[in-house]
C-alpha positions in Angstrom: 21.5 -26.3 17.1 20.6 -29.0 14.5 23.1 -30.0 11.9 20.7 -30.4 8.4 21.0 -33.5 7.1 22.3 -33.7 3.5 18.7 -35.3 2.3 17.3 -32.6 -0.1 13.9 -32.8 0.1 12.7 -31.8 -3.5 14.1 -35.1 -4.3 11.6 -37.1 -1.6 8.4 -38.1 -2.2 6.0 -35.8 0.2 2.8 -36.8 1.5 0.3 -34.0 0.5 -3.1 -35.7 1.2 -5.1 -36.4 4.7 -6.8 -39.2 2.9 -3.4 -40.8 2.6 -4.0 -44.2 4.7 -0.5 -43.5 6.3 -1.9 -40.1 7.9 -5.1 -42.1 9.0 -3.3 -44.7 10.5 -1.1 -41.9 12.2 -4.0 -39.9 13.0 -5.7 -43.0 14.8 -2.7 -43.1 17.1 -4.3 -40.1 19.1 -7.3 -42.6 20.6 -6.3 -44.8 23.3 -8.0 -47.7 21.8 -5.8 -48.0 18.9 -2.9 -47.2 20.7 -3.5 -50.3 22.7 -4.5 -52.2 19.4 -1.3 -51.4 17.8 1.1 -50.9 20.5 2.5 -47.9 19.0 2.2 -44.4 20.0 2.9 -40.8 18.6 5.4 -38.2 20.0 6.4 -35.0 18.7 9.2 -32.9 18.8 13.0 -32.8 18.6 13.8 -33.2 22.4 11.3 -36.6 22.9 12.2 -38.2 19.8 15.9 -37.7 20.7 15.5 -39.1 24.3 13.5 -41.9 22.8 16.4 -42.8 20.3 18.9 -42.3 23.1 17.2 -44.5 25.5 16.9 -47.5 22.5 13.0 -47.3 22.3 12.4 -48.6 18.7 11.1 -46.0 16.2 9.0 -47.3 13.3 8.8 -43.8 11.7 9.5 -40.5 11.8 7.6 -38.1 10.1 8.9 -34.7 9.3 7.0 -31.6 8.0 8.4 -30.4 4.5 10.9 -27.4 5.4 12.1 -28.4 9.0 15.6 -29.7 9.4 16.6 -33.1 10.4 18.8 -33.7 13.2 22.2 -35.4 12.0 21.2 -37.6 15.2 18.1 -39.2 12.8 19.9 -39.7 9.9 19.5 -43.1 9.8 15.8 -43.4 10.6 13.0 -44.1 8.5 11.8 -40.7 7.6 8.9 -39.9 5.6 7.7 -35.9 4.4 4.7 -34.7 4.6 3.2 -31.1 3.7 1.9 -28.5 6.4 -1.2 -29.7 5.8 -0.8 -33.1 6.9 1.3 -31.9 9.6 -1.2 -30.4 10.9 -3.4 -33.0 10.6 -1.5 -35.4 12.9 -0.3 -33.2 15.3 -1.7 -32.8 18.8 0.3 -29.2 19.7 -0.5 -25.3 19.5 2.8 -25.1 17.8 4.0 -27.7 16.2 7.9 -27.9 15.5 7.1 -30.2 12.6 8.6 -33.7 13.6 7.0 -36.3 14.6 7.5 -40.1 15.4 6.1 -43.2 15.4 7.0 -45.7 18.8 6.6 -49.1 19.5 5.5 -49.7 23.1 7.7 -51.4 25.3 6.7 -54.4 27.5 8.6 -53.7 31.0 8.4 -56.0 34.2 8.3 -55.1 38.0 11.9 -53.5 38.0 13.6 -54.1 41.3 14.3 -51.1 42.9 15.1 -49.8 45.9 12.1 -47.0 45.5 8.8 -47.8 43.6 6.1 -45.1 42.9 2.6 -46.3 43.0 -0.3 -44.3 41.4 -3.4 -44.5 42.0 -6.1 -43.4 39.8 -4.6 -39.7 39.2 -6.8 -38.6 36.1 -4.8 -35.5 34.3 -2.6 -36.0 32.1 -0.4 -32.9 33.2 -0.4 -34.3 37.0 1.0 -38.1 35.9 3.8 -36.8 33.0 5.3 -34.2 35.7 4.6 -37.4 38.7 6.8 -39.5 36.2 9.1 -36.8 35.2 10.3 -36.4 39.0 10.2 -39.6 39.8 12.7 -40.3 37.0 14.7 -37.3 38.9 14.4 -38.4 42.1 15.7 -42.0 41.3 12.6 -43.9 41.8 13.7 -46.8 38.8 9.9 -48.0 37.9 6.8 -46.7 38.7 3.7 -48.8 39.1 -0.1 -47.3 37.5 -3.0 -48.3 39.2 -6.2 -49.1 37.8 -8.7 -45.7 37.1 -5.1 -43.5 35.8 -5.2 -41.8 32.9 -3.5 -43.5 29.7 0.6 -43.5 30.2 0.5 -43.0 25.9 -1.7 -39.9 26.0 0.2 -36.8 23.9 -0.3 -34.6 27.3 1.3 -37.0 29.4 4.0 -38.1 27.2 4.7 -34.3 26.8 4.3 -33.8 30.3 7.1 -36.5 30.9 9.9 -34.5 29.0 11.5 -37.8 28.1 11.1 -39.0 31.5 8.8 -42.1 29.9 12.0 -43.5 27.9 14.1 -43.6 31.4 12.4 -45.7 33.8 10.1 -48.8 34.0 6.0 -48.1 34.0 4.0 -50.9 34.6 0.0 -51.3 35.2 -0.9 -53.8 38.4 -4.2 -54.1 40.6 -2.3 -51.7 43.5 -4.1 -54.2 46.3 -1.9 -57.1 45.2 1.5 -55.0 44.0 1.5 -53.9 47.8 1.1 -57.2 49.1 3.7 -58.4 46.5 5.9 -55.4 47.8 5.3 -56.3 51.5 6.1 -59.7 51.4 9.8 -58.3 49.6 9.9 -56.1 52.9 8.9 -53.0 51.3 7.7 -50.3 53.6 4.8 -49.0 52.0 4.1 -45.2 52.3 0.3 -43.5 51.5 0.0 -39.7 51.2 -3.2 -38.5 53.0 -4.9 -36.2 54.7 -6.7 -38.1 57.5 -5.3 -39.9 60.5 -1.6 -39.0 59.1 1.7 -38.2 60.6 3.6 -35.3 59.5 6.2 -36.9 56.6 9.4 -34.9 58.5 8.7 -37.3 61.5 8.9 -40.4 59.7 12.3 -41.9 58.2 12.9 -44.3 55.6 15.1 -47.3 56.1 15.7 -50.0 53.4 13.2 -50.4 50.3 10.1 -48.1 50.5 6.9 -47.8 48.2 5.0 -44.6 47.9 0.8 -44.4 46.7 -0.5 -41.3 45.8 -4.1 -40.8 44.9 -6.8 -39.5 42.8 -6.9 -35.6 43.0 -10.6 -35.1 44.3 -10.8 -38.5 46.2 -7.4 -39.4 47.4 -6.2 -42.9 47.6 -8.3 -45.6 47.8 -9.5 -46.7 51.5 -8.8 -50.3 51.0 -5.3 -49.8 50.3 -4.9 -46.8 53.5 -5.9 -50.1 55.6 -3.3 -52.0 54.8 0.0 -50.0 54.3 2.9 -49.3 56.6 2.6 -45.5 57.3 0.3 -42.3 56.3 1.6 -39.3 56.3 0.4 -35.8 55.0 2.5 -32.9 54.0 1.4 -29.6 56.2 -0.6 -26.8 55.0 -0.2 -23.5 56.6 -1.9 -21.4 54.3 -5.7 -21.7 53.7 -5.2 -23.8 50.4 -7.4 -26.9 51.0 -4.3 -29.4 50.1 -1.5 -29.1 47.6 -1.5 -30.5 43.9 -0.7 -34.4 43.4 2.5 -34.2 41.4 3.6 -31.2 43.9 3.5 -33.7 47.1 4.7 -36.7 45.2 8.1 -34.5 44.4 7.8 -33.5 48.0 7.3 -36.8 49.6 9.7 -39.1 46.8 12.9 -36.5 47.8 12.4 -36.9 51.7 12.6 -40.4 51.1 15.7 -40.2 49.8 17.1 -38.5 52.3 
């Protein structure tokens, strides 16, 4: 549970109009475009905007629906009210808790890790959060997005995440170069594919490894199978044509760990 703060709110000033430029500023933070422009981003819900706050990402605002209590946690934060109307406005959820916030981007360089996730071109937002989110569980410190993947800031992805994105370093690279970059710092860099693979349970990690996975209708580029250190594939024994992206990144990230 929440403890209420002792802010009453029939005392604050509440937004009650969508023409407010606050709520269109806010409500441009849903395109990708002015997400970039700004370098701020909108997340919603208790749980994300705790881990943000916990993980020292810098929160420029957090809005809060008229009615919903205020963690003691945020207390300190610059909060603004806002009726259900507006609420609604802004948010990007079936059901809405009624918090929201405000977060500045962070600018992150290639972390150096013992394990490095490299993604290339996966499209759906639900595929990269849960990617990130077992990454971030499997101990792979930063994770490297390759050109063609879908926005790290989108709402789907962030929620997909489940706070995952405030753990561990996410950068955007030209793949081809990262994994020379990687090789010549005696990576061995793994690519998950169907064709011309070895069974991952046959092949063992020593020392710092990188692993690609790829697009979910096309796979990982050809250029960049060329040119890495091992292929593998994950079996299939029913008659599914191949397994989900995020399902053999968790697969293939925990074997390397072993």
């Amino acid at each position: 549970m929440y403890d209420r703060t002792n802010v009453k709110i029939g005392l604050m000033h509440v937004i009650t109009s969508i023409q407010n430029y606050q709520v269109k500023s806010w409500r441009k933070l849903h395109t990708r475009k002015h997400r970039k422009n700004e370098e701020r981003f909108l997340i919603e819900g208790f749980h994300l905007i705790e881990e943000a706050v916990n993980s020292g990402w810098d929160i420029e605002i957090v809005i809060v629906r008229e009615g919903v209590d205020i963690p003691s946690t945020l207390v300190q934060q610059n909060i603004t009210f806002v009726n259900t109307r507006v609420f609604k406005e802004i948010s990007q959820t079936k059901t809405p808790q009624g918090i929201a916030a405000v977060v500045k981007m962070r600018e992150f360089s290639n972390k150096d890790s013992k394990f490095v996730l490299l993604v290339d071109a996966v499209q759906d937002p639900g595929n990269l959060g849960t990617i990130i989110r077992t990454a971030d569980a499997a101990g792979f410190s930063h994770v490297v997005l390759g050109q063609g993947t879908v926005d790290l800031y989108n709402d789907k992805v962030i929620r997909a995440t489940q706070g995952s994105i405030f753990h561990i370093s996410i950068t955007q690279a030209n793949l081809s170069e990262e994994i020379k970059t990687l090789q010549e710092k005696n990576y061995t860099i793994i690519a998950s594919a169907l064709e011309n693979a070895t069974d991952y349970r046959s092949v063992e990690v020593e020392g710092k490894a990188a692993l690609i996975v790829g697009n979910e209708g096309t796979g990982i580029q050809k250029e960049m199978i060329q040119v890495v250190d091992k292929v593998v594939k994950i079996p299939i024994y029913g008659e599914a044509e191949s397994l989900n992206v995020s399902i053999a990144a968790g697969i293939l990230m925990y074997h390397m760990r072993n």
